[in-house]
C-alpha positions as CSV (number, residue, x, y, z in Angstrom):
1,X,-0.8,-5.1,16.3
2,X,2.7,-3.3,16.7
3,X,1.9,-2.1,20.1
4,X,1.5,-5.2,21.9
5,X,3.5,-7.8,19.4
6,X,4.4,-10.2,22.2
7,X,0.2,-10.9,22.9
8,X,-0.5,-13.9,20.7
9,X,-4.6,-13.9,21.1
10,X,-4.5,-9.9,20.0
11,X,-1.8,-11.1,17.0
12,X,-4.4,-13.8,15.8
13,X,-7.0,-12.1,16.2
14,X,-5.2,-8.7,14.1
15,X,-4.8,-11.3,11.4
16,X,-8.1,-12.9,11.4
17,X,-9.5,-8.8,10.9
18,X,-7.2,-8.0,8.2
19,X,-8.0,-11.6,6.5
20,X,-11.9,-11.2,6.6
21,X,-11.2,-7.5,5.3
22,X,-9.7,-8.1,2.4
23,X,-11.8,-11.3,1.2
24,X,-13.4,-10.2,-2.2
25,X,-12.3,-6.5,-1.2
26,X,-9.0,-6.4,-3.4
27,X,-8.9,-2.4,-3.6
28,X,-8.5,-2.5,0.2
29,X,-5.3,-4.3,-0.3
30,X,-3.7,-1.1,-0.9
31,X,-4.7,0.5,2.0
32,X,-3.7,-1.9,4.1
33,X,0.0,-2.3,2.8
34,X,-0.1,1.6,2.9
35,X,-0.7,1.1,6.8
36,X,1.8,-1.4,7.6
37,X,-0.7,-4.4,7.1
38,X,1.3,-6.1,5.7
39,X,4.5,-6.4,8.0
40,X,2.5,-6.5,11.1
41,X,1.1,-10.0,9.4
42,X,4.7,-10.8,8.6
43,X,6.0,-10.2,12.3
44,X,3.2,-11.8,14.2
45,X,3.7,-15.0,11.8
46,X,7.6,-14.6,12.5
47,X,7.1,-13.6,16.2
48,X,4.1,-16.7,17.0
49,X,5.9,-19.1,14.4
50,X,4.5,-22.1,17.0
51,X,0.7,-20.5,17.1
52,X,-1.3,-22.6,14.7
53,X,-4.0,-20.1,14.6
54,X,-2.1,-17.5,13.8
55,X,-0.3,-18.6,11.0
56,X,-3.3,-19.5,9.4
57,X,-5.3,-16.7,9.5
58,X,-1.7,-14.9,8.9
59,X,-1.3,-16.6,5.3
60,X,-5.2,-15.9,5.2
61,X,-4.1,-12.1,5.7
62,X,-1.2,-12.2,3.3
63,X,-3.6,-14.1,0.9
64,X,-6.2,-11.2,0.7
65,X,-3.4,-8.4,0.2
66,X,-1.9,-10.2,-2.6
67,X,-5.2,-11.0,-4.5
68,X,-6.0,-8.7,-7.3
69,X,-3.7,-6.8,-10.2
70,X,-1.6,-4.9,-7.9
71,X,2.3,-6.0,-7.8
72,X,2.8,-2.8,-5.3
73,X,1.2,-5.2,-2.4
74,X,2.6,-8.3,-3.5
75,X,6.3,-6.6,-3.6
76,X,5.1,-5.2,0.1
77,X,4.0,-8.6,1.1
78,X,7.8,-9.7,0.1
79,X,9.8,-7.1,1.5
80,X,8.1,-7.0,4.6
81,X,8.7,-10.7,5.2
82,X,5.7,-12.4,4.6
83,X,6.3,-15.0,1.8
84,X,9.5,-16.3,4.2
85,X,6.7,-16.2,7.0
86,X,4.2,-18.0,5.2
87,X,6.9,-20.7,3.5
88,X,7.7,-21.1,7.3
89,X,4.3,-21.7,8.4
């Protein structure tokens, strides 16, 4: 997603992986944040603020990282941007 940040179809679509990833699959969540999941979400969301699509499957993304007992990927989630992102949406 970092490479080409300006492509909205490849942002959405980015999100829409991470977000069917992560449903039911807490443990992943980890991984993800440990890859920079979760501030690529946070930038496309900031980046495509006026793509429907995106934002939803964003929150949809920031939804499956923050699901389970792990505050690690929830602070993640808020440093990298993505509770301002998904207020926003």
């Amino acid at each position: 997603m970092g490479t080409y940040g300006a492509h909205v179809e490849l942002q959405r679509m980015g999100c829409v992986a991470l977000s069917r990833m992560l449903v039911g699959n807490a443990e992943l969540a980890e991984r993800v944040v440990a890859v920079g999941g979760a501030s690529a979400v946070a930038v496309a969301m900031n980046t495509h603020g006026s793509d429907l699509e995106t934002q939803l499957w964003g929150c949809g993304a920031l939804s499956g990282i923050t699901t389970g007992d792990s505050s690690l990927c929830t602070e993640a989630v808020v440093l990298a941007g993505g509770a301002s992102a998904a207020v926003a949406a």
